[in-house]
C-alpha beads as a LAMMPS data file, in Angstrom:
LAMMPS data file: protein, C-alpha beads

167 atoms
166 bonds

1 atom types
1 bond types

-500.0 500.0 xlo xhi
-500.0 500.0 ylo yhi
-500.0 500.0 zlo zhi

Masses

1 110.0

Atoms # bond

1 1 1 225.174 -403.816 263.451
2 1 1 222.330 -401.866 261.635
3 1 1 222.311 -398.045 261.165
4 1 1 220.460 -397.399 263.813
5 1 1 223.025 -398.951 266.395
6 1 1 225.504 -397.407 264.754
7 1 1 224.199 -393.723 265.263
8 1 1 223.164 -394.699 269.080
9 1 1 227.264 -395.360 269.136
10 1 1 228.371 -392.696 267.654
11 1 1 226.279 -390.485 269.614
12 1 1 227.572 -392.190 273.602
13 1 1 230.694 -391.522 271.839
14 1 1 230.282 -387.679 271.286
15 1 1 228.161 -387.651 274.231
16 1 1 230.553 -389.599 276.582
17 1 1 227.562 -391.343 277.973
18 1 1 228.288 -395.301 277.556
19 1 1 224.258 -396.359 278.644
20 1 1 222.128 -399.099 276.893
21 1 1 218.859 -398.056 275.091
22 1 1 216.727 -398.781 278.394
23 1 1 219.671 -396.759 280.484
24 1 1 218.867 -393.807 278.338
25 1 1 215.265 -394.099 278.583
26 1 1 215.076 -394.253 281.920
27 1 1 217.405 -391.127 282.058
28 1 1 215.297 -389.152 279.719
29 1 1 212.287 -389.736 281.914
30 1 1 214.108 -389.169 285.148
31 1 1 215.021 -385.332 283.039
32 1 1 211.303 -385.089 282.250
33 1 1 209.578 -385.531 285.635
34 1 1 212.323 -383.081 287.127
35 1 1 211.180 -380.406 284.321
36 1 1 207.943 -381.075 285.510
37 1 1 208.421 -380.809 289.254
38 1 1 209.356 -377.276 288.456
39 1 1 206.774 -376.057 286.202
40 1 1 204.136 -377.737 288.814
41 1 1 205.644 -376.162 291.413
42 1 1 205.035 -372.703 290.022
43 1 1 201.860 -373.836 288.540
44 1 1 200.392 -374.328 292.205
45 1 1 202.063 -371.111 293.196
46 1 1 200.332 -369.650 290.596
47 1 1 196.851 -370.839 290.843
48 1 1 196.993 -369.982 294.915
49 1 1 197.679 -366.619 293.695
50 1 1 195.118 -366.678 291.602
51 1 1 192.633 -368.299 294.057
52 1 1 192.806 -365.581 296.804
53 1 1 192.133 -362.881 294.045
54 1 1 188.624 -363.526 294.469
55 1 1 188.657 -362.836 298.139
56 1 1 190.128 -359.277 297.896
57 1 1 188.032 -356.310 298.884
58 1 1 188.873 -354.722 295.401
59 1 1 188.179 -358.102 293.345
60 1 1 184.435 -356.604 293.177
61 1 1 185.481 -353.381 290.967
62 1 1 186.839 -355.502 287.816
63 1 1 185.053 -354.898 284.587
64 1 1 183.558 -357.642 282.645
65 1 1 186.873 -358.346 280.698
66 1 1 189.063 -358.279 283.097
67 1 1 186.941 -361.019 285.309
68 1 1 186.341 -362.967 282.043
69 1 1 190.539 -362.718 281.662
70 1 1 190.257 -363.380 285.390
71 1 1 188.676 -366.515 284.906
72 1 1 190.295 -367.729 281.958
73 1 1 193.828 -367.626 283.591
74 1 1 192.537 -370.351 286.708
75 1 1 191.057 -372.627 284.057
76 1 1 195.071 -372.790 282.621
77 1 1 196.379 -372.776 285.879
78 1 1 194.077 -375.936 286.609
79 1 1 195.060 -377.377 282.780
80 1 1 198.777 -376.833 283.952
81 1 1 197.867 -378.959 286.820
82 1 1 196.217 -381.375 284.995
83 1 1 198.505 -381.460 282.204
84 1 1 201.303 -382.544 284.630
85 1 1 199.368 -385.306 286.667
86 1 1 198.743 -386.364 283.322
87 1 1 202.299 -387.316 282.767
88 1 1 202.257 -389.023 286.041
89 1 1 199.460 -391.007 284.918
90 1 1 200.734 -391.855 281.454
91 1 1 204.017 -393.783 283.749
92 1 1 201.683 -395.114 286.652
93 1 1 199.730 -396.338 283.921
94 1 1 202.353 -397.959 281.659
95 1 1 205.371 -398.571 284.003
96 1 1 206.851 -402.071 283.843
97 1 1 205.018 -402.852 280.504
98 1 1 208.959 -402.666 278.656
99 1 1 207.304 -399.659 276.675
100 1 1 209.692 -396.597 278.095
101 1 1 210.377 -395.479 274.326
102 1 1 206.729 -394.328 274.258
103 1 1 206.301 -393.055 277.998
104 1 1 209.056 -390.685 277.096
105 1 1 207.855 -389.857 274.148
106 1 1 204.238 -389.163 275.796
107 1 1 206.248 -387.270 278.238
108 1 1 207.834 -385.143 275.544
109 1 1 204.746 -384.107 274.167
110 1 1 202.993 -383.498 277.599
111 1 1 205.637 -381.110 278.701
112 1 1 205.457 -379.162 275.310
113 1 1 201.886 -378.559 276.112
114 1 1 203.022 -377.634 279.810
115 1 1 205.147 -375.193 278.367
116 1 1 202.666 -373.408 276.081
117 1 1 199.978 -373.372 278.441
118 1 1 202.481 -371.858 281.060
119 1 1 203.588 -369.310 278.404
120 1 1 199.829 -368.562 278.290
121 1 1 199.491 -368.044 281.992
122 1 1 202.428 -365.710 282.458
123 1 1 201.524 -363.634 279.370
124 1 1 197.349 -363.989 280.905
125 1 1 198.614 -362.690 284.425
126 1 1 200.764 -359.765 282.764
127 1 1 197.528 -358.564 280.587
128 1 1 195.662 -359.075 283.468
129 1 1 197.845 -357.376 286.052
130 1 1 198.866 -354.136 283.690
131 1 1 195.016 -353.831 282.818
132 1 1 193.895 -353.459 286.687
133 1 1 196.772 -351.418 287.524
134 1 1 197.660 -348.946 284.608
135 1 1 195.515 -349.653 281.980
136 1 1 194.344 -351.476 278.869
137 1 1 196.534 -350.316 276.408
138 1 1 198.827 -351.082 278.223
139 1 1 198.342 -354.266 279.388
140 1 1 198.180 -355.187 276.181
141 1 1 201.809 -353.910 274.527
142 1 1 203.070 -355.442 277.441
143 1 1 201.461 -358.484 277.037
144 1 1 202.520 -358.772 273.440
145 1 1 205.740 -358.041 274.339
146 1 1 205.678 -360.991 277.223
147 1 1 204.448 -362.938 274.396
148 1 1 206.804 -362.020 272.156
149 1 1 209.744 -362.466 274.962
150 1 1 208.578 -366.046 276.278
151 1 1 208.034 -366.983 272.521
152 1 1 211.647 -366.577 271.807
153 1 1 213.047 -368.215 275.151
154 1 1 211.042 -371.216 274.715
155 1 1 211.154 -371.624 270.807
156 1 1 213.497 -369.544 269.005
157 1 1 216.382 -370.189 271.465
158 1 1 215.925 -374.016 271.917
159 1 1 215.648 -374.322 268.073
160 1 1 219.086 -371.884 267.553
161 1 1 220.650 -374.346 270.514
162 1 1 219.589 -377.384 268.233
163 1 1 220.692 -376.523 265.233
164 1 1 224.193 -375.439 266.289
165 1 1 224.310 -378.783 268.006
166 1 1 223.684 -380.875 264.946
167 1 1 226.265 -378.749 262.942

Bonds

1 1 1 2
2 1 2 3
3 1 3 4
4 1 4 5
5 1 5 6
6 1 6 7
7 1 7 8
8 1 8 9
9 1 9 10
10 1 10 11
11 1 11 12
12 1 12 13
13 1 13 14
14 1 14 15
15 1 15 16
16 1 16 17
17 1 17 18
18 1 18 19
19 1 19 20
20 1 20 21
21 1 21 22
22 1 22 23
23 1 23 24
24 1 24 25
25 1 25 26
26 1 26 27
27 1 27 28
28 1 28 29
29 1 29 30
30 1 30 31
31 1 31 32
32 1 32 33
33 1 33 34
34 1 34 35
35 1 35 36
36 1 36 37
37 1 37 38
38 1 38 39
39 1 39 40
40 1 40 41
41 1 41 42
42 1 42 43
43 1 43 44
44 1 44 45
45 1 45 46
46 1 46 47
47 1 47 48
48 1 48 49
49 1 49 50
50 1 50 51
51 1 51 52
52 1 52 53
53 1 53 54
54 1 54 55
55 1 55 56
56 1 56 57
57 1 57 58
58 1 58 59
59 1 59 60
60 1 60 61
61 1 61 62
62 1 62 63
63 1 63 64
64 1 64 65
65 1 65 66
66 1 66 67
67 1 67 68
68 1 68 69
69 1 69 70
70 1 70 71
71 1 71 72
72 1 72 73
73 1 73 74
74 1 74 75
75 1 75 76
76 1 76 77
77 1 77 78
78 1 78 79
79 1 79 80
80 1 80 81
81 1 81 82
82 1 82 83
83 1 83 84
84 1 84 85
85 1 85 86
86 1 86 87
87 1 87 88
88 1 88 89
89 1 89 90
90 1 90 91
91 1 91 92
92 1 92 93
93 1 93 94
94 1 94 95
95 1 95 96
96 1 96 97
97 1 97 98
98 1 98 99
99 1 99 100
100 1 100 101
101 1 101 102
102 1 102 103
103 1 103 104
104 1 104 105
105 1 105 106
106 1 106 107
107 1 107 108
108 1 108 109
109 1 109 110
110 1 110 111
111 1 111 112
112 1 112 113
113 1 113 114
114 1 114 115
115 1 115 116
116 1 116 117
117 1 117 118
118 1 118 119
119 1 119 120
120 1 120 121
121 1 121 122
122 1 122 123
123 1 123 124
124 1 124 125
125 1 125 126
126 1 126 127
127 1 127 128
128 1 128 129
129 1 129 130
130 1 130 131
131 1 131 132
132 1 132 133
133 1 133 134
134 1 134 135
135 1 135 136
136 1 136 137
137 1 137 138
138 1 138 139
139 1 139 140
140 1 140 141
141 1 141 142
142 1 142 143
143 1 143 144
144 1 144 145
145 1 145 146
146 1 146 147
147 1 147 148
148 1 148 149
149 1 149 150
150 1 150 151
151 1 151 152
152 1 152 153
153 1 153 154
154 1 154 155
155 1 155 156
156 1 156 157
157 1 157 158
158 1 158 159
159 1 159 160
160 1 160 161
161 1 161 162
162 1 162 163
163 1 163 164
164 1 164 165
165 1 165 166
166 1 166 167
């Protein structure tokens, strides 16, 4: 048994999971397109949002910034989108070809992307929100602070959660 196995063993063992290689594949994907099933559902929520903006009376009185910030926020909406069919793709595409190692790991990545690009949305719509209501300065110490907050919840934390784990 190689060093490899014996890890895989050792880790259904402190996992209680007894699953073959493919088993846990398959699992790990099945995690991944539910993580994504979320974040594209409040992508599209999101982007409709964003897409009636446009047809408000008061749309017509944003400055040039805010309508550039305007328009930056439904291009990531739409790369949100686009990031998630993508994972879709990337198993329509490859399913059944015995590579599920590398689907997942495409997956992995894909989702990491998702997240950032989400992070940038929600910190986008925050700046963008503040600026039209209160004002610039403060939609932008809020927006740090968003920044700041999602920055911690999706890196900081996961990395803390990791490295108690492996201790």
């Amino acid at each position: 048994m190689g060093a490899q196995e014996q890890d895989e063993d050792q880790q259904a063992a402190r996992d209680g999971r007894d699953e073959t290689e493919e088993e846990r594949f398959d699992r790990k994907w099945e995690d991944l397109l539910q993580e994504l099933r979320v974040m594209q559902t409040g992508a599209q929520l999101t982007a409709g949002f964003l897409l009636t903006l446009p047809f408000q009376s008061s749309f017509a009185d944003l400055d040039r910034f805010q309508t550039f910030l305007y328009l930056v926020l439904v291009l990531l909406a739409a790369l949100v989108t686009a990031l998630v069919m993508a994972a879709v793709a990337v198993h329509r595409r490859l399913s059944g070809h015995n590579i599920k190692e590398q689907v997942v790991k495409a997956g992995h990545r894909i989702v990491y992307v998702v997240l950032g690009t989400i992070a940038l949305l929600i910190t986008g719509m925050t700046m963008l929100i503040f600026d039209v209501v209160v004002d610039r300065t403060y939609a932008v110490v809020v927006a740090a602070s968003m920044a700041v907050v999602l920055g911690t919840l999706l890196v900081v934390v996961p990395n803390l959660l990791a490295a108690r784990t492996a201790d």
